[in-house]
N, C-alpha and C positions, 0 to 999 in steps of 0.2 A: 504494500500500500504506500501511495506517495504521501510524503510530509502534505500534500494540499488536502488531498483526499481524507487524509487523517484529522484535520483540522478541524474540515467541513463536518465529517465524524464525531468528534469532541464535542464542538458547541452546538449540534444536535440533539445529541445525547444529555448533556448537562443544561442541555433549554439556555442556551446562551446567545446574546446578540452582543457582538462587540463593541464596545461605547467608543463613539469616535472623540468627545470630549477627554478621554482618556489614553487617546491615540494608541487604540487598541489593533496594530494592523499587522499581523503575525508572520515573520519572515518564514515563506515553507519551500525552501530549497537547498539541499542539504550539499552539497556542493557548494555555495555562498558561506556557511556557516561554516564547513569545514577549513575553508581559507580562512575566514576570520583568525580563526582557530592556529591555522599556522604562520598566519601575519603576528600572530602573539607568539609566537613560537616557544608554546606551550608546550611545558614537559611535565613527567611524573611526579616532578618535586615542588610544580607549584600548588599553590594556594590561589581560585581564581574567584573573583567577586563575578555575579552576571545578577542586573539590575534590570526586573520586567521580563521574568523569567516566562510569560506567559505558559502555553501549554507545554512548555516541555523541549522541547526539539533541541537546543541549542543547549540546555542543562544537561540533556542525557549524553550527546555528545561527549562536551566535555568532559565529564565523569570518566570517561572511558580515557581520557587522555589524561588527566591531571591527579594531583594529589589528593584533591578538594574542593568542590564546589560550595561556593555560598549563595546562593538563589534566592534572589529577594523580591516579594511579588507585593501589590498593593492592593488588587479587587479579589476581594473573598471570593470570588465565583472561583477565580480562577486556582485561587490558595485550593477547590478541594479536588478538583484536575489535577493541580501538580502533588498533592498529597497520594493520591489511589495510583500517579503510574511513576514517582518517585521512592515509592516505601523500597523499594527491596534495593536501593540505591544507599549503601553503606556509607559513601564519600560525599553527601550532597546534604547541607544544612539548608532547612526551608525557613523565610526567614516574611514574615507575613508583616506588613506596612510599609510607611513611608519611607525613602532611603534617606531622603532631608533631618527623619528624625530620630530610625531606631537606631539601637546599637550595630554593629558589626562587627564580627572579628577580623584580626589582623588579615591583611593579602598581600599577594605579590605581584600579582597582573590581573586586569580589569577586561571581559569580554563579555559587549552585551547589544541588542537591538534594543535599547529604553524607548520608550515612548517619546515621541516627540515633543509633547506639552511640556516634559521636561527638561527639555535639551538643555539650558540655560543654569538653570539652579544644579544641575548635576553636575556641568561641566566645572563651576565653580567649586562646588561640593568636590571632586574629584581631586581639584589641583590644590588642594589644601591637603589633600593626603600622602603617603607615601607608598609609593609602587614603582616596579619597573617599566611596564607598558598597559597602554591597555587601547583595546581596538572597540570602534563604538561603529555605529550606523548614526548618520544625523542627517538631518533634511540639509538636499545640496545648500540649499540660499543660505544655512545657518553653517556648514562646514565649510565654505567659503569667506564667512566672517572671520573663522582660527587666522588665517592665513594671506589676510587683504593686505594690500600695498597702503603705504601713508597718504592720506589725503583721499582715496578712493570711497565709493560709496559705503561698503562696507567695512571698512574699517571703523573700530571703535576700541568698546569698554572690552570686548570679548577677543579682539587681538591683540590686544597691548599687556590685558592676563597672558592671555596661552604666550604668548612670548615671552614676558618673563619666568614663568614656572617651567615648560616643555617647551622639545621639538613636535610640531603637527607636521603627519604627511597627508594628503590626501589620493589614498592609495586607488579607489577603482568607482567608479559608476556603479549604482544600483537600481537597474530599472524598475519599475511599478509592479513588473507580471508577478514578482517575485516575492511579492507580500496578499496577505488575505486578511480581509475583503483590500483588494485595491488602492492605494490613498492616493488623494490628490495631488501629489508632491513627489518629485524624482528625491532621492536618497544619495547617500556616498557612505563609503569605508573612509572611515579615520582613522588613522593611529597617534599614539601619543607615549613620549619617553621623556620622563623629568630629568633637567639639566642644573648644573649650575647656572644661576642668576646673572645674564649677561652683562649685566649694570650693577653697581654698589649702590645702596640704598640706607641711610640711617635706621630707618623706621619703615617695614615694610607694611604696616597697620594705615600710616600716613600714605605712601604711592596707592595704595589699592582704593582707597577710599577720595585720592585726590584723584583718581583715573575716573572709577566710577561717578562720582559728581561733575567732573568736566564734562564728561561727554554726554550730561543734559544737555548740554546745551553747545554741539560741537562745530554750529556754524557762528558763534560766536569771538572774538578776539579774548584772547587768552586775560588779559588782562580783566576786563568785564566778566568771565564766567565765574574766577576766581576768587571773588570778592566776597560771594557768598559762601563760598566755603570756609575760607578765612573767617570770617563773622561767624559762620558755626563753631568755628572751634575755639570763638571766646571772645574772641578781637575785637574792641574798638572799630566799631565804623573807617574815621579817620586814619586809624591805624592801618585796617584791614586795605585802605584804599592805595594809600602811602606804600604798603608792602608788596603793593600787585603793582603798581608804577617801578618798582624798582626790580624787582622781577626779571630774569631774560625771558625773551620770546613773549613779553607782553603784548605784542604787537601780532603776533600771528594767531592764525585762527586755530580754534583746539585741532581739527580734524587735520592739520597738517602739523600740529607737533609729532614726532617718533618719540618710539616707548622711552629711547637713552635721555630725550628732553624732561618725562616726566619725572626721572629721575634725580635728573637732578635739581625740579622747579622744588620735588617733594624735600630734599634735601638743603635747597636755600630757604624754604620755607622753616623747618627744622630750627636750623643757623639763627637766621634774623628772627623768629617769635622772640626768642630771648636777650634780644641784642638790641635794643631803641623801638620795637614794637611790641609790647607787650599789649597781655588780653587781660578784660576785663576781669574785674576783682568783684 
C-alpha cells in the first residue's frame, strides 16, 4: 500500500478531516522523506526530534534509522493514530502538545514536515537550541526569506537570525503532488547546521531584539525606527533621539542594513547607554 493510499486509509478510519488552519497536509512519498533522512545524514547514534509527527510515515522511518525518535504531535486526533501504529516502536517517544511549550528531551538533529502555521515561531524556537543539523520542509516564499540578499524583498527579521545562528541550504523543490490533501503553496527542503557567530556581539538578548523591532518598520531610515526602541528600553526621549543621530548608518534604511551593521548598531548602543545617554530613573 502507498504512503497516499494509507493516508486516505487512516483518516477514514479514524473519521478525520485535516484542518487546514492547522496546516495539516501530510507528506506521502516515501522517497522524499527518505532523503530528508539522508540530507541529515542520520545515523544509529543519533537522537532525532520530528515536530508534526502526523500519521506516522516519517516517524517510523526514522526509527529504523536512528537511535531515537522524539515525535511530537499537537491534534489529539492524531496523538491516537500515532499511539495504535507506534506502540510496538521501542525507540520512539510520543510526545503530545505544543513544541512552543512542552518539554523535550535532549537531540542531536532535527527532521520534520511541521506545519506550516508554524514555520516562524519554530524556526526561532529551533535556533535557540543546540543541535547539529536538522532538515525541515517550509513553504518556498518562507524558505527563501532564511537566505535573501540585503535590501531585497525578502529579506528581514528571519534572515539576519538564520545568519547569525546557522548555515541555511536550500536543498530541492517540493512539488504539491506530494503532500495530502494538496496545499496551496509549493514547498522546499531546508537544511540547517549551527555555526559560530559570524559577528561579535556584546549582548546577544540586545541584537535579537534590536533586529526584531527594526524590521517593523524596514522601509524606514535607520535612525527614525530606532528611537522607539531606545525609548523602550528606558531612555529619555531627548536622549533616545541624540543617541540615534549619532549612531552609524542612521541615514540608511533598515532593509538595507546587513546583519554585520546590526551588530555592531546593537553594540554602540550597549557602549553609549552608559556613557552621556542614560535612561530614565
Amino acid at each position: 500500500m502507498s504512503f497516499l493510499q494509507g493516508a486516505r486509509r487512516l483518516l477514514r478510519v479514524y473519521r478525520i478531516v485535516p484542518k487546514k488552519r492547522l496546516g495539516q497536509n501530510f507528506v506521502v512519498n516515501a522517497s522524499l522523506l527518505e532523503r530528508m533522512i539522508s540530507y541529515a545524514s542520520v545515523t544509529d547514534d543519533d537522537v532525532v526530534l520530528e515536530v508534526g509527527s502526523g500519521l506516522g510515515f516519517l516517524t517510523q522511518i526514522l526509527s529504523r534509522e536512528c537511535k531515537r525518535v522524539i515525535a511530537v504531535e499537537f491534534d489529539p486526533r492524531l496523538i491516537s493514530i500515532l499511539k495504535d501504529r507506534l506502540h510496538d516502536l521501542q525507540n520512539v517517544d510520543l510526545i503530545e502538545g505544543d513544541i512552543l511549550k512542552v518539554s523535550v528531551p535532549a537531540f542531536n538533529k532535527f527532521v520534520s514536515t511541521p506545519p506550516y502555521s508554524i514555520s516562524s515561531p519554530l524556526l526561532f524556537w529551533l535556533l535557540e537550541r543546540k543541535f547539529d543539523c536538522a532538515v525541515l520542509t517550509f513553504q518556498k516564499e518562507f524558505a527563501e526569506r532564511l537566505v535573501a540578499s540585503v535590501g531585497s524583498k525578502d529579506y528581514g527579521r528571519l534572515t539576519v537570525t538564520t545568519y547569525y545562528r546557522a548555515e541555511a541550504e536550500l536543498l530541492e523543490h517540493v512539488p504539491k503532488e506530494i503532500f495530502y490533501p494538496r496545499p496551496d503553496v509549493s514547498s522546499m527542503i531546508v537544511r540547517l547546521r549551527p555555526k559560530k557567530p559570524p559577528f561579535h556581539v556584546e549582548d546577544e538578548e540586545t541584537l535579537l531584539e534590536l533586529v526584531r523591532t527594526l524590521f517593523t518598520q524596514r522601509n524606514k531610515k535607520m535612525r527614525n525606527a530606532i528611537i522607539p526602541f531606545l525609548e523602550k528600553q528606558g531612555m529619555k526621549s531627548e536622549n533616545a533621539v541624540r543617541l540615534a543621530d549619532s549612531l552609524p548608518f542612521h541615514n540608511n534604511r533598515v532593509r538595507k542594513l546587513a546583519p554585520e551593521d546590526f551588530g555592531i548598531l546593537a553594540n554602540e548602543i550597549l557602549q553609549k547607554s552608559w556613557c552621556g545617554y542614560p535612561k530614565e530613573v
